[in-house]
C-alpha positions, 0 to 999 in steps of 0.5 A: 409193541412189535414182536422181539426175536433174539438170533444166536448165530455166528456172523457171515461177512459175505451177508447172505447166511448167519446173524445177517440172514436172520436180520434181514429176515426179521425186519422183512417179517416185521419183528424187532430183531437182536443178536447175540454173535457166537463167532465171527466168519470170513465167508463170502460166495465161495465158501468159509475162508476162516472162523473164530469163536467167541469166548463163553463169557461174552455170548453170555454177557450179550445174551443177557444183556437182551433179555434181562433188559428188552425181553423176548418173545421168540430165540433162534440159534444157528451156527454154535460151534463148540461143544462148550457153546452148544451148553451154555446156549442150551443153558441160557435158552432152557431158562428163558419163557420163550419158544426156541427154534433149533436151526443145528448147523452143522456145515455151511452151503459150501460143505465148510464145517461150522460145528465141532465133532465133539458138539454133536452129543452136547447138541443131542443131549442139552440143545435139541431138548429145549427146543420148541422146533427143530430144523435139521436138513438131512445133512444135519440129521445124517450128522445127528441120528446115522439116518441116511435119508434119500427118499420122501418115503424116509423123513418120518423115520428121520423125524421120529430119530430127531424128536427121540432127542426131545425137541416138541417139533421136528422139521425135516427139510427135503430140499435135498430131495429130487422133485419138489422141495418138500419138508415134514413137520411133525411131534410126533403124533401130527404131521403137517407136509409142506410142499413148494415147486423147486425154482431152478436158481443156484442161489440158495445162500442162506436157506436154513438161517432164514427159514428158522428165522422167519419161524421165529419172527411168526412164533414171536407174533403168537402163530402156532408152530405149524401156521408159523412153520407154513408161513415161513415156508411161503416167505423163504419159496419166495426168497429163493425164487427171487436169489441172486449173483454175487460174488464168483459163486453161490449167491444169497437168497432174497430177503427183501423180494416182498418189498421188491414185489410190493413196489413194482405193483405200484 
């Protein structure tokens, strides 16, 4: 039976980050992917244009209709939005037998808010301690912990805030970093640095959604977090190399670049 990985996220209508991204990512990685949607954007290259939650009651009704039916072997969560969401997310992941991956979005690519101010201790004290990874940025672990990281020598003190908040993994994403995009992944007694070469492409739409996804899909296909976490680091190097124009500014990363390559060696 193929893989199931269910997405909690919101929608980006532009395609490149969100419930599009992690699809994307999902059937490229080989696993069957679902959704349930949070609220829907107007985003495309420029930035977010509008955003609408939805209501509790229909993310729970999708939510269940998942995995009281098809079942999962893996849940990720993007952006929630509100602080009401963020709980009844936490509520419904904590009661399902499955590895959860964390992604807490906090602002899109463009610097566009996407979680409410008064979400931030619902994500500290209901999301982040169900998770079995967490993928903050250091944007995210600004918003979350107060820790301000701007050297390679400051993602462990990053990494010990997140994990305080009682997730089994934290991954902190350098890529903000100068140099080398470098990530720490560790629970706090072992450490797994991953590092990949900086590709000089602006197009990096997406990035976050499609890491944690691909975490996911590895996770659903019974890897251990750090095989899983490596393996999505390589699949999303890739992705990022090959990211492309679209639109008048940001463009996406490539979900597809894996079967780009695959044909072209034929």
């Amino acid at each position: 039976m193929r893989p199931l990985v269910l997405t909690v996220a919101g929608s980006d209508s532009g395609g490149g980050a969100g419930i599009q991204a992690d699809l994307k990512t999902m059937l490229a990685l080989g696993v069957h992917g679902m959704s349930v949607v949070t609220a829907v954007t107007a985003q495309n290259s420029l930035g977010v244009q509008g955003a609408w939650e939805l209501p509790v009651a229909a993310v729970r009704a999708q939510y269940r209709s998942v995995v009281d039916d098809i079942g999962v072997q893996a849940v990720k969560t993007g952006m929630l939005a509100s602080a009401e969401l963020v709980e009844t997310v936490a509520e419904l992941i904590g009661a399902t037998d499955a590895p959860a991956v964390i992604d807490p979005v906090g602002v899109s690519k463009h610097g566009d808010s996407l979680l409410a101010a008064s979400a931030l201790d619902s994500v500290r004290r209901r999301l982040l301690p169900v998770a079995t990874v967490a993928t903050p940025n250091l944007d995210e672990v600004a918003q979350l912990t107060g820790v301000l990281v701007e050297s390679e020598d400051q993602l462990r003190e990053a990494a010990a805030a997140v994990l305080s908040y009682g997730p089994k993994w934290a991954l902190i994403k350098g890529g903000h970093l100068p140099g080398d995009a470098v990530d720490l992944l560790t629970d706090g007694s072992e450490e797994h640095w991953l590092r990949a070469p900086r590709h000089d492409n602006r197009h990096t739409h997406g990035t976050g959604c499609t890491l944690a996804s691909a975490i996911a899909s590895h996770l659903a296909r019974g890897r251990s977090v750090p095989e899983a976490v490596t393996a999505a680091k390589e699949y999303v190097t890739g992705a990022i190399a090959a990211g492309f124009a679209l639109g008048g500014g940001i463009g996406p990363v490539d979900h597809g670049w894996r079967f780009r390559q695959d044909a072209g060696a034929q």
